[in-house]
VMD Tcl script that builds the backbone (N, CA, C; Angstrom):
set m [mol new atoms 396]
animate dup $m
set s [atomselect $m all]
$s set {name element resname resid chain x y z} {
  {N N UNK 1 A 43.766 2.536 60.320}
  {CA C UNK 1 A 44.203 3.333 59.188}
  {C C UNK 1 A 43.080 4.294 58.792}
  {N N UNK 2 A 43.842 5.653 58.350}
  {CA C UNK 2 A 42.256 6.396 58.056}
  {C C UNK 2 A 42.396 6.366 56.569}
  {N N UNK 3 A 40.633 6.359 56.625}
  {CA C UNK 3 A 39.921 6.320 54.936}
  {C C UNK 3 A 40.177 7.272 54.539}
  {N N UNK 4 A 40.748 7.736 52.829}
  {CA C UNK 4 A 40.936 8.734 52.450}
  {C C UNK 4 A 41.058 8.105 50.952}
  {N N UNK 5 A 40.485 8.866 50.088}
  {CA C UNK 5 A 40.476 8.397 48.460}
  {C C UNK 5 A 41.527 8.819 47.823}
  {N N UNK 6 A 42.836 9.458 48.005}
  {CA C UNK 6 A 43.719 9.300 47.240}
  {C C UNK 6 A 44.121 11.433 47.549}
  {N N UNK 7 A 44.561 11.812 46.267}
  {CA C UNK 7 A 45.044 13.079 46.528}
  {C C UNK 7 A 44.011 13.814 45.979}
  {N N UNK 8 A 43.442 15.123 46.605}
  {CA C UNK 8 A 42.056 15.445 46.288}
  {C C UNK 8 A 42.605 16.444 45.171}
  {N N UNK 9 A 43.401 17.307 45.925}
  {CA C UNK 9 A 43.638 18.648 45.047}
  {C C UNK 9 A 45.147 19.310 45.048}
  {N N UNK 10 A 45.409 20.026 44.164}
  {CA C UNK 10 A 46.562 20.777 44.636}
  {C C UNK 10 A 46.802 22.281 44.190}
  {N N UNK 11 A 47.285 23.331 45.014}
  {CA C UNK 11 A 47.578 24.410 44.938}
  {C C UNK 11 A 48.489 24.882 44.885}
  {N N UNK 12 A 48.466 25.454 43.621}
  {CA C UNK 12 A 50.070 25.825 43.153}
  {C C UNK 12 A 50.024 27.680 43.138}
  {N N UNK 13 A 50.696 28.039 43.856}
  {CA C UNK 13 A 50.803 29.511 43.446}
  {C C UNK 13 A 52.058 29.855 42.484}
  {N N UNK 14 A 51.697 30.734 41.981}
  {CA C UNK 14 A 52.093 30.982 40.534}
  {C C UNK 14 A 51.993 32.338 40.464}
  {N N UNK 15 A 53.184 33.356 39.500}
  {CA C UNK 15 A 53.416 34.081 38.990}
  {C C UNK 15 A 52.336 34.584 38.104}
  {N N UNK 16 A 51.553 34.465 37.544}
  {CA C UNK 16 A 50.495 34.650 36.284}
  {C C UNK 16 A 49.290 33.718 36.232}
  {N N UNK 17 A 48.246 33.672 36.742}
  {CA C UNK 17 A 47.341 32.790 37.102}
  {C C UNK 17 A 46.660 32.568 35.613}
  {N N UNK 18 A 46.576 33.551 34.315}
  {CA C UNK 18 A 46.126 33.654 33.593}
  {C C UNK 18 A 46.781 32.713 32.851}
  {N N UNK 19 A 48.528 33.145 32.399}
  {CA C UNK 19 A 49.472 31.866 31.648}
  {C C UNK 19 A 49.482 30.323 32.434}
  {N N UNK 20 A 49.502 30.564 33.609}
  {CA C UNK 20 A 49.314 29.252 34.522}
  {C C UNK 20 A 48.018 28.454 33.816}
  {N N UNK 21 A 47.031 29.159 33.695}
  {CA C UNK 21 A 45.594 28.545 33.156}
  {C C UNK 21 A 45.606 28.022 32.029}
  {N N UNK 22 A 46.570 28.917 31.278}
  {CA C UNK 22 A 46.634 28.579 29.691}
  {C C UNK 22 A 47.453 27.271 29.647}
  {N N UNK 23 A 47.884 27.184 30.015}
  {CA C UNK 23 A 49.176 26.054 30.186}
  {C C UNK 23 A 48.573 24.542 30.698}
  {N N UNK 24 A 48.031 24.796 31.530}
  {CA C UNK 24 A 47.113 23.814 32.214}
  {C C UNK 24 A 45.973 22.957 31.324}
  {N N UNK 25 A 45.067 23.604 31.073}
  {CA C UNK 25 A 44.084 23.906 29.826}
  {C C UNK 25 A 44.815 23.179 28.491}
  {N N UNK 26 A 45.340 23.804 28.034}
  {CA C UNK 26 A 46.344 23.405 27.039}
  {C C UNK 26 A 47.356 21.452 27.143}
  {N N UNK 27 A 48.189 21.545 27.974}
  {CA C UNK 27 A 48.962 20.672 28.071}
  {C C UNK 27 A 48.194 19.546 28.847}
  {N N UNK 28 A 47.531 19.459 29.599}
  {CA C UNK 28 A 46.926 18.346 30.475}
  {C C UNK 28 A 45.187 18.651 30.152}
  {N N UNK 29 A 44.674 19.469 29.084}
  {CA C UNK 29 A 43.450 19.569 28.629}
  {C C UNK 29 A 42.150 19.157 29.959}
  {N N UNK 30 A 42.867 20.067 30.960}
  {CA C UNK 30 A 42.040 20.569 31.964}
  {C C UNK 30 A 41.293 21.553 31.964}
  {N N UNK 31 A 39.636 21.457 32.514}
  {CA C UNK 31 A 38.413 22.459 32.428}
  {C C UNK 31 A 38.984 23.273 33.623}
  {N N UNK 32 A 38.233 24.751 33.389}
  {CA C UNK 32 A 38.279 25.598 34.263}
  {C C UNK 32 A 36.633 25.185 34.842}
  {N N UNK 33 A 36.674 25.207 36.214}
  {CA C UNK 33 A 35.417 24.941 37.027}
  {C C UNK 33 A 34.502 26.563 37.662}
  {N N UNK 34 A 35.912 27.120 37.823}
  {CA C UNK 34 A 35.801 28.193 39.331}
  {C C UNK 34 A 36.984 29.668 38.700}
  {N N UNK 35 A 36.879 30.818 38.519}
  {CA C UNK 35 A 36.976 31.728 38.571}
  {C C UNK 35 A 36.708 32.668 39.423}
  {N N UNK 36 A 37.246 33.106 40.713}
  {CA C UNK 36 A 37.208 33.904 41.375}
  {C C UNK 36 A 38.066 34.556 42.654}
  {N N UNK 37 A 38.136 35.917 42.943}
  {CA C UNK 37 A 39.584 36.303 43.643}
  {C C UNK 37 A 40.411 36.313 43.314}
  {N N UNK 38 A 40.468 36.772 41.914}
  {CA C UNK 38 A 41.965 36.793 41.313}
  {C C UNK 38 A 42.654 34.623 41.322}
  {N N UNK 39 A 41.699 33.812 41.848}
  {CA C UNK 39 A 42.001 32.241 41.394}
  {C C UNK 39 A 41.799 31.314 40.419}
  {N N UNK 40 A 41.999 30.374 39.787}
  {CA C UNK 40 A 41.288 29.522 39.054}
  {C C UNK 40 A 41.267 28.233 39.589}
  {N N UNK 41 A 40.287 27.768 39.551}
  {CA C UNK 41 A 40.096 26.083 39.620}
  {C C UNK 41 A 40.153 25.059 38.486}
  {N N UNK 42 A 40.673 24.144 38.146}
  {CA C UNK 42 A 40.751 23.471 37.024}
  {C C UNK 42 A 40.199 22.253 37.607}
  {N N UNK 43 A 40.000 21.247 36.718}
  {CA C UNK 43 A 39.675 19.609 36.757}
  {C C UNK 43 A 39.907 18.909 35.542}
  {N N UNK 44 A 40.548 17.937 36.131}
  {CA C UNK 44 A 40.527 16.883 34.665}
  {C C UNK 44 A 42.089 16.164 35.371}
  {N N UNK 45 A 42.786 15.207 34.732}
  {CA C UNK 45 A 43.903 14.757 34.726}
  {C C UNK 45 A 43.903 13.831 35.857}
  {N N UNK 46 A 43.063 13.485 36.320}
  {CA C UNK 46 A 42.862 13.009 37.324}
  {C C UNK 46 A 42.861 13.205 38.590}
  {N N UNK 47 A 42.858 14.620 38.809}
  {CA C UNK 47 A 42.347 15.286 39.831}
  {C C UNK 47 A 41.118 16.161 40.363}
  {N N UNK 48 A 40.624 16.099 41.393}
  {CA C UNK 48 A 39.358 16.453 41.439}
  {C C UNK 48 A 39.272 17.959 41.131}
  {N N UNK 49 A 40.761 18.658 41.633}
  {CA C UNK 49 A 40.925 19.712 40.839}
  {C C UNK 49 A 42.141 20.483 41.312}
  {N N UNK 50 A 43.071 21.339 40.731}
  {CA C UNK 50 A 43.972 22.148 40.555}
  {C C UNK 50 A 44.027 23.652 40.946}
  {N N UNK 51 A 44.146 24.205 41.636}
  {CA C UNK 51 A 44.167 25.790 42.328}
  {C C UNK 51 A 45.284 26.335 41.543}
  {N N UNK 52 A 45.140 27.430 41.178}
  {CA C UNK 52 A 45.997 28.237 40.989}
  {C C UNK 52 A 45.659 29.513 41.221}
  {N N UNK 53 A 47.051 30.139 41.948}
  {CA C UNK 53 A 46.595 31.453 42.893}
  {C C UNK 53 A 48.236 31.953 42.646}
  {N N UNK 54 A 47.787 33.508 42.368}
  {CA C UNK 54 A 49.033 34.382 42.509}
  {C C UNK 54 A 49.274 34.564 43.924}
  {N N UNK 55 A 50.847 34.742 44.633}
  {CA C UNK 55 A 51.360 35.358 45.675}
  {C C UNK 55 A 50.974 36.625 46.094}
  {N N UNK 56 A 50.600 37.469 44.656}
  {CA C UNK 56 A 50.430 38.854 44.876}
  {C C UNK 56 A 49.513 39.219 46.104}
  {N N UNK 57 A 49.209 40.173 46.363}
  {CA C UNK 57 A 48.294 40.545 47.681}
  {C C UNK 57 A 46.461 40.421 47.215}
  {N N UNK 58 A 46.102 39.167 47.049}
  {CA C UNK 58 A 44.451 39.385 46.544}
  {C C UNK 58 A 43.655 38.388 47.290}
  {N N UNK 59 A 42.348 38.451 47.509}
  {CA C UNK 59 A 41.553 37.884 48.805}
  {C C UNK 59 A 42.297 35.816 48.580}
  {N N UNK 60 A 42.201 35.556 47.471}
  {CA C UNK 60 A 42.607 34.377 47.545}
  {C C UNK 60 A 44.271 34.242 47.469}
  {N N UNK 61 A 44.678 34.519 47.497}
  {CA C UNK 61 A 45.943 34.760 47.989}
  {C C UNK 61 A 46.240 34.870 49.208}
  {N N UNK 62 A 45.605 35.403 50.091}
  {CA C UNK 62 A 46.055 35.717 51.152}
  {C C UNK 62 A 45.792 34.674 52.400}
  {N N UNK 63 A 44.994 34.064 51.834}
  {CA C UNK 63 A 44.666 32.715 52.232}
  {C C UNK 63 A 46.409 31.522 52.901}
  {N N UNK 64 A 46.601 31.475 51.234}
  {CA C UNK 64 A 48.156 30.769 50.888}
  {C C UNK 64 A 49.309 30.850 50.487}
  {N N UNK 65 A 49.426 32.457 51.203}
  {CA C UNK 65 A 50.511 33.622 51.179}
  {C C UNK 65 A 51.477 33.062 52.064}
  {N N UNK 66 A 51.596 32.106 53.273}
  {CA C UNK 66 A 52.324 32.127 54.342}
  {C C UNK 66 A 53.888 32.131 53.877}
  {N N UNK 67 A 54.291 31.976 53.121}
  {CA C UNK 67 A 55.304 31.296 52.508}
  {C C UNK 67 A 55.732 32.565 51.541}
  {N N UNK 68 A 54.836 32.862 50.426}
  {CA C UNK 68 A 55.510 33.793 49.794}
  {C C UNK 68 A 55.755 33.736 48.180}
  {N N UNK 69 A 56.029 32.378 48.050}
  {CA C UNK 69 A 56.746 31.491 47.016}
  {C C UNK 69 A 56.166 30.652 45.937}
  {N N UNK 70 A 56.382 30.881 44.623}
  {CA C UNK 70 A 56.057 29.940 43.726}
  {C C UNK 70 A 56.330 28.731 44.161}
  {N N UNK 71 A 54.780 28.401 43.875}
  {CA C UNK 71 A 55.565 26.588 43.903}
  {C C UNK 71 A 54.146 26.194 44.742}
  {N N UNK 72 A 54.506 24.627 45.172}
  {CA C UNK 72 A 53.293 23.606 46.083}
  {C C UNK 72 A 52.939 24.688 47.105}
  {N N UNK 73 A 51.697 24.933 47.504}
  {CA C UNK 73 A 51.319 25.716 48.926}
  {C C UNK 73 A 50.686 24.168 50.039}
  {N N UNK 74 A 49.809 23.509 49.581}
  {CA C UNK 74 A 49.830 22.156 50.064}
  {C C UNK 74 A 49.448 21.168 49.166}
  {N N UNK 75 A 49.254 20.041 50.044}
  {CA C UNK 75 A 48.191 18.978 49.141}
  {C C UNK 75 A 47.181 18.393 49.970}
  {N N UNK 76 A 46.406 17.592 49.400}
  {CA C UNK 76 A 45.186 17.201 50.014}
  {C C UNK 76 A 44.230 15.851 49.659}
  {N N UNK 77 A 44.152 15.118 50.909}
  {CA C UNK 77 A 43.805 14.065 50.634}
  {C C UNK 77 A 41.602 14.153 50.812}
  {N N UNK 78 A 41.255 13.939 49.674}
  {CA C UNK 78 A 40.120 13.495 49.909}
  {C C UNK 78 A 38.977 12.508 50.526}
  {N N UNK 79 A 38.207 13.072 50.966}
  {CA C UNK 79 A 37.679 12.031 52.225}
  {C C UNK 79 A 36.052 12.254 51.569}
  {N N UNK 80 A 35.440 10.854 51.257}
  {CA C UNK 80 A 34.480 10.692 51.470}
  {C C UNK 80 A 33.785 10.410 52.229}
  {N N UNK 81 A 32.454 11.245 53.004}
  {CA C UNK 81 A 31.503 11.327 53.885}
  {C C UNK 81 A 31.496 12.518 55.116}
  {N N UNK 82 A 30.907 13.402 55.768}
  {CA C UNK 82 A 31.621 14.219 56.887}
  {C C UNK 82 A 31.820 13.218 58.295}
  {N N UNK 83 A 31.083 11.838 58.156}
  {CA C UNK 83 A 31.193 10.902 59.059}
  {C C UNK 83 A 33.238 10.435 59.015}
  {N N UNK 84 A 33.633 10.379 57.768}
  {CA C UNK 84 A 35.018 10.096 57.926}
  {C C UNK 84 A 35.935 11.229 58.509}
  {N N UNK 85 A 35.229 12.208 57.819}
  {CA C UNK 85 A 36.184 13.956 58.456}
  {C C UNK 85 A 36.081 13.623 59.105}
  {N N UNK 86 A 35.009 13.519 60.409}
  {CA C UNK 86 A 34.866 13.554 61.799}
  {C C UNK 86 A 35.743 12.340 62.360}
  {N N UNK 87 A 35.903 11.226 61.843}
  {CA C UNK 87 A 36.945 10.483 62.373}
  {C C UNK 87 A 37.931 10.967 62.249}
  {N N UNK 88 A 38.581 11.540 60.981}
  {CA C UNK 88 A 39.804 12.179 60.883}
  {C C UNK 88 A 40.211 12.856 62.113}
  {N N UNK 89 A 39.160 14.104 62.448}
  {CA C UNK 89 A 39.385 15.265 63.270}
  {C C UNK 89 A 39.758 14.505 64.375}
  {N N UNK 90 A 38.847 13.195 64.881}
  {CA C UNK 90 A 39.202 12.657 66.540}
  {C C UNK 90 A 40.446 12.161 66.445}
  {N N UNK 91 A 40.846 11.553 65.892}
  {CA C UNK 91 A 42.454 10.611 65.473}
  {C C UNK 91 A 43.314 11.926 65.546}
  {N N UNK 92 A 43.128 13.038 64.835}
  {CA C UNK 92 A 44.374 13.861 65.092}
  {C C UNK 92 A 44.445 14.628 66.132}
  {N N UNK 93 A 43.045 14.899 66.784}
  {CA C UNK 93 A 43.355 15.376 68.417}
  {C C UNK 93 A 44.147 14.316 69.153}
  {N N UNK 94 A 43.261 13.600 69.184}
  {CA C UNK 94 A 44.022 12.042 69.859}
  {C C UNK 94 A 45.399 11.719 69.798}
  {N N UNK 95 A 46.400 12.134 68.619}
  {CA C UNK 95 A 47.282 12.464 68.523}
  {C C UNK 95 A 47.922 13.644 68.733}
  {N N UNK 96 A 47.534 14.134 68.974}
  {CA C UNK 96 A 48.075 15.984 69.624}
  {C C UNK 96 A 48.785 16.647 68.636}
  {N N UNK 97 A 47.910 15.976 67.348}
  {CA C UNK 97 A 48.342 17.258 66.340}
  {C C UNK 97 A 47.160 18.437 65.471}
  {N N UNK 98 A 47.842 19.112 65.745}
  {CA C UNK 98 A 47.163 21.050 65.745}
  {C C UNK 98 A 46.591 21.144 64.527}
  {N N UNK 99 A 45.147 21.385 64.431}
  {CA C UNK 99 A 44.538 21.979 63.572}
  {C C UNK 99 A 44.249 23.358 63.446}
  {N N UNK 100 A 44.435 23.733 62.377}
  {CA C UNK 100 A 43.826 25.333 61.801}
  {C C UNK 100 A 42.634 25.769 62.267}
  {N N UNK 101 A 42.188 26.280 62.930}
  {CA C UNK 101 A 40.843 26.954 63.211}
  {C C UNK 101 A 39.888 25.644 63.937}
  {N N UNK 102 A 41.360 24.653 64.521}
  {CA C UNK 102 A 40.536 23.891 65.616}
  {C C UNK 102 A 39.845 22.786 65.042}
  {N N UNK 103 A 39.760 22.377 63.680}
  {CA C UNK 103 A 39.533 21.393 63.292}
  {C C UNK 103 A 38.532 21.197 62.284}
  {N N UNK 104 A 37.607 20.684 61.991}
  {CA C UNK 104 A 36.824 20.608 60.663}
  {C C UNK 104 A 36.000 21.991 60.564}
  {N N UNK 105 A 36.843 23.110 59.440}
  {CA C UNK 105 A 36.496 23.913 59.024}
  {C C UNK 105 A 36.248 24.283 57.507}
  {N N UNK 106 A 35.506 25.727 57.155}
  {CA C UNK 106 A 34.844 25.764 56.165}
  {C C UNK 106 A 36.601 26.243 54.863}
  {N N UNK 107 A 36.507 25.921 53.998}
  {CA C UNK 107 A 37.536 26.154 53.227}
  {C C UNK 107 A 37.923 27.276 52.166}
  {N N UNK 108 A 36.830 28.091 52.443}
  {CA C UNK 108 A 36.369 29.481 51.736}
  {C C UNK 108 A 36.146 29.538 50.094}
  {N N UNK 109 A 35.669 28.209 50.018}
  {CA C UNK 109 A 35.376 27.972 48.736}
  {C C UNK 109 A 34.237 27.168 48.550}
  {N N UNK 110 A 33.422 27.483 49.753}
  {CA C UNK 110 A 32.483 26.365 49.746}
  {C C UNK 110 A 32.421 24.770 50.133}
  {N N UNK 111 A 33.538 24.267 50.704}
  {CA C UNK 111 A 34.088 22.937 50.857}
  {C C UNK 111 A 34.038 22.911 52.347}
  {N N UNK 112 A 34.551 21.941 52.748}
  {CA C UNK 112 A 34.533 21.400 54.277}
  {C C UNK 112 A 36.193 20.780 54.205}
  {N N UNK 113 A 37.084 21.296 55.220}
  {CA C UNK 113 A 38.434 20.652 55.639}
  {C C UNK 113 A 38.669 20.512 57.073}
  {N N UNK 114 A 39.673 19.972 56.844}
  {CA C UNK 114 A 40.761 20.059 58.026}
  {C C UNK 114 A 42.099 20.460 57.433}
  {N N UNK 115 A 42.985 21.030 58.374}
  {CA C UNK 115 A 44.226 21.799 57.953}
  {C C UNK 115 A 44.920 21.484 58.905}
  {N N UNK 116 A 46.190 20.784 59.023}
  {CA C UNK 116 A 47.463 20.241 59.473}
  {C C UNK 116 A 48.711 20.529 58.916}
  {N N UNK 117 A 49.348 21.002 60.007}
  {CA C UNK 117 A 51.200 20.700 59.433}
  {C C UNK 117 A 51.670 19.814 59.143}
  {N N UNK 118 A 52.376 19.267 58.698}
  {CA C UNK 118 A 53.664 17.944 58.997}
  {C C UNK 118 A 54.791 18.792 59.598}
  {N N UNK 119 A 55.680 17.947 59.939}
  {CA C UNK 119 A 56.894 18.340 60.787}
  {C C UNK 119 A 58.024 19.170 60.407}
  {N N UNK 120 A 57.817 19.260 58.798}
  {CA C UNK 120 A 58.632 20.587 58.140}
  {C C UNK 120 A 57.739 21.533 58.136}
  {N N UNK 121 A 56.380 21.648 58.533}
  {CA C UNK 121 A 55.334 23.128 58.563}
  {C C UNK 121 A 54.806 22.873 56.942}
  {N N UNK 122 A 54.764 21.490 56.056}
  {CA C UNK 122 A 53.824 21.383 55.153}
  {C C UNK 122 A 52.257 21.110 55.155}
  {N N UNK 123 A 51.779 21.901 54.395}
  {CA C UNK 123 A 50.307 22.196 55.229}
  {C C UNK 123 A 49.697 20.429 54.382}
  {N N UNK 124 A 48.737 20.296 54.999}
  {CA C UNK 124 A 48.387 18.828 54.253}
  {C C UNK 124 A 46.940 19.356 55.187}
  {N N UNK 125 A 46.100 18.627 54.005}
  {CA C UNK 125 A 44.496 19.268 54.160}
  {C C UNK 125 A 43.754 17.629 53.893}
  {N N UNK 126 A 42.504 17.362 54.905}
  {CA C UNK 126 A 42.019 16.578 54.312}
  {C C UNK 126 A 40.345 17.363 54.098}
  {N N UNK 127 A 39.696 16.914 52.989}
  {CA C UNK 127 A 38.755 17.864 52.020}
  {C C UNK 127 A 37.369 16.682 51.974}
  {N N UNK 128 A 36.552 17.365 52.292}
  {CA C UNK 128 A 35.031 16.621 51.537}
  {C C UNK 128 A 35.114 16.458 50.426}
  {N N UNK 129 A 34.894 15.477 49.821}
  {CA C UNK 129 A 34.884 15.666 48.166}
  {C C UNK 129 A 33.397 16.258 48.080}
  {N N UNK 130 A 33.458 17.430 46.831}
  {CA C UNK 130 A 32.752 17.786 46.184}
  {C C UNK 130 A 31.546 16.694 45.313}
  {N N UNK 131 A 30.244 17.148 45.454}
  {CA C UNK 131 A 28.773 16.346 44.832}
  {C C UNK 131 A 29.081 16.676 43.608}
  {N N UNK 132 A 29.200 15.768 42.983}
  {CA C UNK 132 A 29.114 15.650 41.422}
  {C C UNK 132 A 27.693 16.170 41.006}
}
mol reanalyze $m
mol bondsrecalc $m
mol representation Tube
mol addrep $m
């Protein structure tokens, strides 16, 4: 079974990243961490943290544009150590399933992933957790 601490993060693209924030902030009294590319990062609620990104055409967007659409872009399970990524990465070659850019890559936010489909084309990411 692979090690993984639970659900790391999630990215929601959204219509208004600004009301999205307010809302967030507000109702689940989540911190903003990260501001940048037209994105926000939140934390609190028991997640390590919350993306929110407009569809519109902007560097972080274009990232998790494939789709188009309000709503989940993926989710992501957190992995403590790059010793576990690296197990991750061998188990899913080993299984002959396709990674994004070939396997433990940088996440353009400063992070370390891996990026996988599931069998409907849902992206599912497993993530370094971030040093406190």
């Amino acid at each position: 079974m692979i090690k993984t601490t639970g659900v790391h993060h999630i990215v929601l693209k959204v219509s208004d990243v600004e009301k999205s924030k307010d809302f967030y902030v507000k109702a689940c009294q989540m911190e903003v961490f990260m501001e940048e590319h037209g994105a926000a990062g939140l934390t609190g609620a028991g997640l390590d943290s919350l993306w929110l990104v407009a569809p519109e055409n902007n560097e972080a967007a274009a990232k998790f544009n494939r789709r188009g659409d309000i709503g989940l872009d993926h989710w992501a399970f957190g992995v403590e150590g790059m010793e576990n990524l690296k197990e991750i990465e061998a188990r899913l070659k080993e299984q002959g399933i396709e990674m994004e850019d070939g396997g433990i890559t940088d996440n353009g936010y400063g992070g370390t992933a891996i990026y996988c489909e599931d069998p409907d084309g849902m992206i599912l990411e497993f993530s370094l957790l971030r040093k406190e």
